[in-house]
N, C-alpha and C positions, 0 to 999 in steps of 0.2 A: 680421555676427554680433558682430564685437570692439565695433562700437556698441551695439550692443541690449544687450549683456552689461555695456556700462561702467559698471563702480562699482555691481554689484550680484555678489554673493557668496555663495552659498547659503551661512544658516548654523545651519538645523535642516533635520532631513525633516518632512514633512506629521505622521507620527504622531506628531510628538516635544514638538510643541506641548499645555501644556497646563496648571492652572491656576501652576503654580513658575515660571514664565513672563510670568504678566500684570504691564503694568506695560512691559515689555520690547519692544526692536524685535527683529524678528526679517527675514530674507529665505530669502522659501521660493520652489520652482521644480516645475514639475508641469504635471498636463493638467487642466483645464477638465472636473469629473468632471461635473457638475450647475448648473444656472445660474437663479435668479429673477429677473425683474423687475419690483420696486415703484414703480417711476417714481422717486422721487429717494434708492430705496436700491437698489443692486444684490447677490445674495448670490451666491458663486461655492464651489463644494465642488472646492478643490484635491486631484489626487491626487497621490501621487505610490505607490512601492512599499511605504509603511510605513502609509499608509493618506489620508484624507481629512480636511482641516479646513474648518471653514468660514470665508468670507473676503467683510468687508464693505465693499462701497465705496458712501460717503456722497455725495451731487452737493454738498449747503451748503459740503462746506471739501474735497471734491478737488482739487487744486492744478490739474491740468493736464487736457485736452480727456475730457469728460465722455463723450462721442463714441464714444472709445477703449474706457470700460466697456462700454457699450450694444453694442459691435461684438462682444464674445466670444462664442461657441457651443461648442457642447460638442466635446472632445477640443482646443482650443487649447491651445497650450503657450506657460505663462505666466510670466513670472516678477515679483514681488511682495515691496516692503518694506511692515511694517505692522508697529501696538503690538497686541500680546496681551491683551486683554480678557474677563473673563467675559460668559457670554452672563445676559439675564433669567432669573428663575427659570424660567417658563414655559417657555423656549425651549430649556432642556437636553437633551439628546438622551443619553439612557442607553445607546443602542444603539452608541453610539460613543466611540470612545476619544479622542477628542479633543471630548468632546460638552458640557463645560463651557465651553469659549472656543470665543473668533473671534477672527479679525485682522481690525481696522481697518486698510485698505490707504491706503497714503499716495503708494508711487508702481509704477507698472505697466508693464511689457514683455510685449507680445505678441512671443514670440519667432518662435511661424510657425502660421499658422492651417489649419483642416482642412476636407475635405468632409464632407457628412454621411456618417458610417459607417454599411454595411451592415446592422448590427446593433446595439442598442444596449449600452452599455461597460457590464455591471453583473450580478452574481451571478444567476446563476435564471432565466435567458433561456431560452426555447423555441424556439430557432434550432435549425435542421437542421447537423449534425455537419460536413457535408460544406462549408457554409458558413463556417461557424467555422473550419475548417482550411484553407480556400479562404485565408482573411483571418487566419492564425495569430497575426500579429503585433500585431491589434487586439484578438483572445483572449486572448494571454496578457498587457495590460492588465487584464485585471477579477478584483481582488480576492481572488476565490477557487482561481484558478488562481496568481498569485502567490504568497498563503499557500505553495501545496504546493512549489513551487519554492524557497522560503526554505527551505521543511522538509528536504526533497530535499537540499540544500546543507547544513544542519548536519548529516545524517545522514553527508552524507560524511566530513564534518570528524571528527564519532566517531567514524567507521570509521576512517579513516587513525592518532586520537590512541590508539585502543583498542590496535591492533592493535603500533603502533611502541611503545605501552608494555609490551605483549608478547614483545618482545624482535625481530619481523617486521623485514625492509628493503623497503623499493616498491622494484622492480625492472621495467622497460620490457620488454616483449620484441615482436618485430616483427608489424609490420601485414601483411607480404608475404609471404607463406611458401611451402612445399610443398602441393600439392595433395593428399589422403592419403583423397578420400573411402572414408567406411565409415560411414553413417549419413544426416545432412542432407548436400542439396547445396551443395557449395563456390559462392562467388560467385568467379570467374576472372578474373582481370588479364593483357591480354597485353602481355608485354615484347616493347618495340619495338628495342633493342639486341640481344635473343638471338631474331630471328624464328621464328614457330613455337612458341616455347614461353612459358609462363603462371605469373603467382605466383597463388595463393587468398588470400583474405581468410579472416582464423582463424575456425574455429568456438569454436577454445576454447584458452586458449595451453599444451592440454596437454602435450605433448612438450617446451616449452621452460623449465616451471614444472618438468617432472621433471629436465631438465637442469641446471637453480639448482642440485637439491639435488644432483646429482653434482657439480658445483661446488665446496660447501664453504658455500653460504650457510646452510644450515639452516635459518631460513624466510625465505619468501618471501611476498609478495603486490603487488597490484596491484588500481586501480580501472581496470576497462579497456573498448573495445568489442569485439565480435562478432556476427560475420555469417552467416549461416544462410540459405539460398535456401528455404524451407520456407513451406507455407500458412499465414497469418496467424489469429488466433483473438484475441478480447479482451484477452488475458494476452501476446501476443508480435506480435513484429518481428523484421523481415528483419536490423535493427542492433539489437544490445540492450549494456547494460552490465553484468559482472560483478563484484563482489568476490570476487577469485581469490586464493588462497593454496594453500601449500604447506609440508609440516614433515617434517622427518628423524627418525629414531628413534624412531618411534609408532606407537603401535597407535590401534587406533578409538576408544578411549576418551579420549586425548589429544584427539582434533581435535575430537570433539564436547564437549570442557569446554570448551576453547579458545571453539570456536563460540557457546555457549550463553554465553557470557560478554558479546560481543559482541552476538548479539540482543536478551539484557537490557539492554544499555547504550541500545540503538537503539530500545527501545521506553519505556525511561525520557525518553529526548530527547523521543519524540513525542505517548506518550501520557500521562508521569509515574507507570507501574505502576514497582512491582517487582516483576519476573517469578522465580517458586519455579524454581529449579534443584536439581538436574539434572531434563533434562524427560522426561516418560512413553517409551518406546522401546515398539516392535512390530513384530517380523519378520515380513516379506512374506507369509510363509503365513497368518499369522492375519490379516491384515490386509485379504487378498481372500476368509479366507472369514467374516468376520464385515461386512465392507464392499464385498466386489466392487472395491473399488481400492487402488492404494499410497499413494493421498492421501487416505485416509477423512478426511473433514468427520468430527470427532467431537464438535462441539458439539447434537446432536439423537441420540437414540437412534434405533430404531427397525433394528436388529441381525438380520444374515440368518440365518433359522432352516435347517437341510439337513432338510426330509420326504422324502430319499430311500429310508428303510428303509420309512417307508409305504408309498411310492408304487411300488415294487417291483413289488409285488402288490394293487395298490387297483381295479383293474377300469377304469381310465382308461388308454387305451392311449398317449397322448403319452407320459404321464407315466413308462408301465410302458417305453416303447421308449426314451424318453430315459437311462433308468437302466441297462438293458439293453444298451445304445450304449459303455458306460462312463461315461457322462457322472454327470449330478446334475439334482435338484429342489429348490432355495430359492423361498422364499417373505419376503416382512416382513410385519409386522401394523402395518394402519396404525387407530392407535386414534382409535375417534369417527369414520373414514373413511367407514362404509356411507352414512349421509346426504348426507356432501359429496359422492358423487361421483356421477352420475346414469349411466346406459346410456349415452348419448351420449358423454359425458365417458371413462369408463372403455374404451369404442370407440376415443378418440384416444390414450388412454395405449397400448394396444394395437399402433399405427400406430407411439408413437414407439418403443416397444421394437424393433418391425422395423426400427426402423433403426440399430438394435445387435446387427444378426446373427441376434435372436433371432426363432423363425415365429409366436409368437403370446405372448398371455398371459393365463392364467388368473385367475381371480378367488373369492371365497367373501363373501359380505357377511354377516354375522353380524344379522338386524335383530330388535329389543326383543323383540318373541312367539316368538322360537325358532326360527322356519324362515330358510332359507337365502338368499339371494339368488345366485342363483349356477349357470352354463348347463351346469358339469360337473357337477354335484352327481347329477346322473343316473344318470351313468357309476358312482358311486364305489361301491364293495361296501360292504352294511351295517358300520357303525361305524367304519369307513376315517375320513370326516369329522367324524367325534367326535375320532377321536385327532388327524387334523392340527391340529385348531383347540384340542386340549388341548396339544399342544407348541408350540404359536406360542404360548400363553396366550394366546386370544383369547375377547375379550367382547362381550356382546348391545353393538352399534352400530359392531362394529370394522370392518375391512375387511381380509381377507389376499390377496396378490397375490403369484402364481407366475411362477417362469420355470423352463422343463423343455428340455434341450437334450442332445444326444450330446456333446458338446463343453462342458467345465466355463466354458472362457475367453469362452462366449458367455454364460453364465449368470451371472458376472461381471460380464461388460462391461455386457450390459443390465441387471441387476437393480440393480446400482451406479450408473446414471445415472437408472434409473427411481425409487430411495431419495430422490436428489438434487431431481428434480421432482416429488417430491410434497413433498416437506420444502418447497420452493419454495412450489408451489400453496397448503399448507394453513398458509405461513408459520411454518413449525417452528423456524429458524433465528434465534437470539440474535444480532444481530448486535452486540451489546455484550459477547459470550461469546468468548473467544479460546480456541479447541482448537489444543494445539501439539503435536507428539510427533515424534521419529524415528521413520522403518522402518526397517530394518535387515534382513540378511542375504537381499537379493535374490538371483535366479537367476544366475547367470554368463552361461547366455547362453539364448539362445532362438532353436526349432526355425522356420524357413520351409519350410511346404508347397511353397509356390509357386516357394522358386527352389530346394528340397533341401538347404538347408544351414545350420549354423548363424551366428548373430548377436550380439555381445556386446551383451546387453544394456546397460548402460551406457557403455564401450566398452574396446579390447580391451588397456590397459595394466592393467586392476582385477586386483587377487589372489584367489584362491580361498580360502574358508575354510581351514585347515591339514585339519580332518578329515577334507574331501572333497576332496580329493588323490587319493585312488586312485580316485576315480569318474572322473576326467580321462579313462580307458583304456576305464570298463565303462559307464558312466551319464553321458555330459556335461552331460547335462539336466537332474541331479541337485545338479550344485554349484553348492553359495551364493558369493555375494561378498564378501569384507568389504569391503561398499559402505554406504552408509547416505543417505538423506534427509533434511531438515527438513521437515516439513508443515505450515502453518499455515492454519486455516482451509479446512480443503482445497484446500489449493493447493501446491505442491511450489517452495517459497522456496529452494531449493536440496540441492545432493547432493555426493557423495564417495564418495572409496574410498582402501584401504590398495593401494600399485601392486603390481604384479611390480616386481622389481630382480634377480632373475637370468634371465641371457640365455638359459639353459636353459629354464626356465617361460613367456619370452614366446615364445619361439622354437615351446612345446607350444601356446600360445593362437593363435597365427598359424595352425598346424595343422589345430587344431581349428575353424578359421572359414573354413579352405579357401585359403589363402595358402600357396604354391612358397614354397622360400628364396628363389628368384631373386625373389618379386615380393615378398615381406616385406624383402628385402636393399634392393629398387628404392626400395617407399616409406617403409621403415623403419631404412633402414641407418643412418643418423645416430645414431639411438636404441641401435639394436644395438651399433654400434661403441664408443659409450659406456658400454654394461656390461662392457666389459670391463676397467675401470681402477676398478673400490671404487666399490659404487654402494651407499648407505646406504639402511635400509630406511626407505619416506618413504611418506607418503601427503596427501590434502589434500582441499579442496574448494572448491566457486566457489556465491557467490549469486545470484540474479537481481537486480540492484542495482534495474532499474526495477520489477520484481514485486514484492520489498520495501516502495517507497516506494509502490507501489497501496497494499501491503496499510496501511502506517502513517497514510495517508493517507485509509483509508476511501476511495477512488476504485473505481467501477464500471468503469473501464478503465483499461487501460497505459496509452493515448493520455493521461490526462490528466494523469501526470507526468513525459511526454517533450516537450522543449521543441515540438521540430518533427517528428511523429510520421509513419510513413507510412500508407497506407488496406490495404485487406483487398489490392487488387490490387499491395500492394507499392509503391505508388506516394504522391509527393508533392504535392497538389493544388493545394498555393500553389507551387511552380517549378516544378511539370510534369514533373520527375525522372521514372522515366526518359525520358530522348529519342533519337531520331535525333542523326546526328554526320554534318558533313562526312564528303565519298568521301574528302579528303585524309588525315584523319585516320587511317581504316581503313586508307588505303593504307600507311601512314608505319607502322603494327601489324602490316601480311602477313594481315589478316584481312577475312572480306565476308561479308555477310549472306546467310544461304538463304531468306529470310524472300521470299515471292513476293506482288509488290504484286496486291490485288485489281484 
């Protein structure tokens, strides 16, 4: 290699080239993106990460074995003295940045040549996903996957300069920790000096960011990873990165100027707006009953109407029992819907609602002549359906679509993903439209049928609103958080809360979630014992760093701004992660598999 390299010295990038240049030698170093050959010209499209130039080698006056040209193919990695030349008019290439010159190459190193790659190096390929991450490291060569990686990198650089100008310190806190599940599962480390027992891998460096602020730092943050053993979905990974911070002596309204400061910085970097602060807020209640979620998408309308007072008494007995149950009857009106959507079609929206819990879903199509389209309309006592369809405000062509359930959280949950795929289906969604807002004043915690007891909903260090305090005793189902959200585009870019800091109040929330002293002392005593020395009232929040940069980046997945991302089954398909391990291994840990070979 010290040969190959001798007396050549990279001294631009490929994108750096360009007409301030001609005239000049230059030595560039890259892969072989593109290759022509005219018999006694050769044209070669160097890449490198700044982008592509193009590079000419002439046969009449190349000094040395003509041979050597004629032998490069694509991905060779090359390197190249040459004078910088404008290209013919004809031959400008607008579409690129370096689309006015060439380099006339005068001398050439093949530094080490390739097979042909699985796929070809170059934007807008219709390779299977599974391939591409088979081969990641010939992926994240092309162009557009680079882009977002460059981007990725200056968003952190803002993050870190934003924040340290804010007055924050980056502070580490450990990879190894206590295991402390109450929510996702822990991913387990066994320690092979203390046999038997295991560190976790953090979900989130909660306990140790509230630690900082009994400390004395007063804020805090960190760009860090986190681990979560939990089913994968477009948005996430088993390992993700957070922007985590942390601040002393605030309320909610601090952390979220703070914040909102920072995601204007982060989307002036990538998209060059400047974003209106302070941004729109909406507590949780309003938030599921005009969207059925706490991440309402609100760049489309299309807003949940409640025909429960109708439907009470409308002679449709779903309708009339789901009201009757306690529950509710939402509806949206999807306008100009009755034509797009055919029996068949409106058959499968039906299907995917059951798969939100909900038993079915009703319909009304509204069409030009007046009459109805619609298999309850039968049911419904005269003028019932006059007035539903006058409170939805619906019109000749529209389409309203029900969900009727004893249970409010299923009529939610489906009418809220069913809002989502029609907005999809009928293309409702701006995607050049950015809906940002907080939610705010989530539940504290949430009831389980299934195991009898309550769940902090976000989890079990957040504070309770001050007013609902005395619900702790009569209503705990009752009290809000001061927890708060960021939503963007419907999607939940991150979250927070103002904490507990007295040991009284965490000690009532451990209670309330079904935790002994003895087992809140077990997995919590570190925390506890620490309120007992001036614990300042703090609160904070963490972002999805990789969520983020999808959303900045306009990416369709997580996968495509994580260098080396894992698959749906958790796993990594270019080293095969996880694997089998040496018996020695296990042995040398005190641990062995239950795992029963087929």
């Amino acid at each position: 290699m010290a040969e190959l390299m001798a007396g050549m010295h990279r001294s631009h990038m490929c994108g750096e080239v360009n007409r301030e240049l001609v005239g000049k030698e230059v030595t560039l170093m890259g892969w072989a993106a593109t290759r022509r050959n005219l018999g006694a010209l050769v044209f070669v499209g160097l890449r490198d990460r700044t982008g592509i130039v193009q590079c000419m080698f002439d046969e009449s006056d190349y000094p040395s074995d003509y041979t050597k040209v004629e032998a490069i193919r694509s991905e060779f990695v090359l390197a190249l003295k040459g004078t910088v030349q404008l290209r013919e008019e004809h031959n400008i290439n607008p579409n690129m940045k370096t689309g006015e010159v060439e380099v006339k190459v005068s001398d050439l190193r093949i530094l080490s040549e390739s097979e042909t790659t699985p796929f070809y190096i170059q934007d807008g390929i219709n390779t299977r996903e599974e391939l591409r991450l088979q081969y990641r490291y010939l992926d994240l060569r092309r162009p557009e996957l680079q882009q977002k990686f460059l981007l990725r990198h200056r968003l952190s650089q803002v993050t870190r300069n934003y924040l340290c100008d804010n007055g924050f310190i980056e502070i580490e806190t450990p990879m190894l920790t206590k295991s402390t599940p109450e929510g996702a599962r822990d991913y387990l480390v066994p320690s092979r000096v203390q046999p038997g027992k295991f560190f976790a891998l953090p979900q989130s460096p909660q306990m140790f960011k509230q630690l900082c602020m009994v400390s004395g730092f007063d804020r805090y943050f960190q760009i860090t990873k986190c681990f979560r053993d939990e089913d994968l979905r477009a948005d996430r990974q088993p390992e993700f990165t957070q922007i985590d911070l942390e601040m002393s002596f605030v309320e909610p309204d601090d952390i979220m100027t703070v914040n909102e400061g920072l995601i204007a910085a982060l989307f002036k970097e990538a998209w060059g707006v400047e974003l209106t602060t302070p941004f729109n807020r909406m507590p949780y209640a309003e938030a599921m009953e005009r969207f059925g979620s706490d991440k309402p998408d609100v760049r489309f309308e299309m807003e949940f109407c409640d025909v429960s007072d109708i439907a009470s008494d409308c002679g449709f007995s779903v309708f009339e029992g789901a009201v009757a149950a306690g529950g509710m009857v939402k509806g949206i009106c999807v306008k100009g819907g009755n034509e797009k959507y055919s029996r068949k079609q409106l058959d499968a929206l039906t299907l995917f609602c059951k798969d939100y819990g909900a038993k079915g879903m009703a319909y009304i199509g509204l069409n030009a002549d007046g009459t109805l389209k619609s298999p309850i309309a039968k049911f419904l006592k005269e003028g019932v359906a006059d007035a539903i369809i006058k409170k939805m405000g619906g019109q000749a062509g529209d389409l309203l679509l029900f969900i009727a359930d004893g249970k409010k959280t299923v009529v939610y949950d489906a009418l809220g993903n069913l809002r989502l795929k029609v907005a999809r289906d009928l293309d409702l969604i701006d995607e050049d439209k950015l809906g940002i807002l907080w939610v705010t004043e989530f539940p504290m915690l949430e009831y389980s049928e299934e195991d009898g007891r309550y769940y902090a909903m976000h989890h079990p260090f957040t504070s309770p609103m001050d007013e609902d305090i005395p619900l702790l005793d009569t209503d705990p189902g009752a009290v809000r958080a001061k927890a708060y959200d960021l939503v963007i585009n419907g999607m939940e870019a991150g979250g927070g809360s103002i904490r507990i800091h007295s040991k009284e109040m965490q000690q009532k929330m451990f209670e309330l979630l079904g935790f002994t002293k003895e087992d809140a002392q077990d997995r919590f005593g570190f925390l506890l014992n620490a309120f007992e020395y001036g614990v300042p009232p703090h609160g904070g929040l963490a972002f999805g760093f990789d969520r983020l940069c999808m959303i900045l980046t306009k990416s369709q997945s997580i996968r495509d701004v994580i260098a080396f991302p894992k698959v749906q089954t958790a796993s990594c398909l270019m080293t095969g992660a996880p694997d089998y391990v040496e018996q020695k291994q296990m042995d040398e840990l005190y641990i062995a598999s239950t795992l029963k070979d087929e």
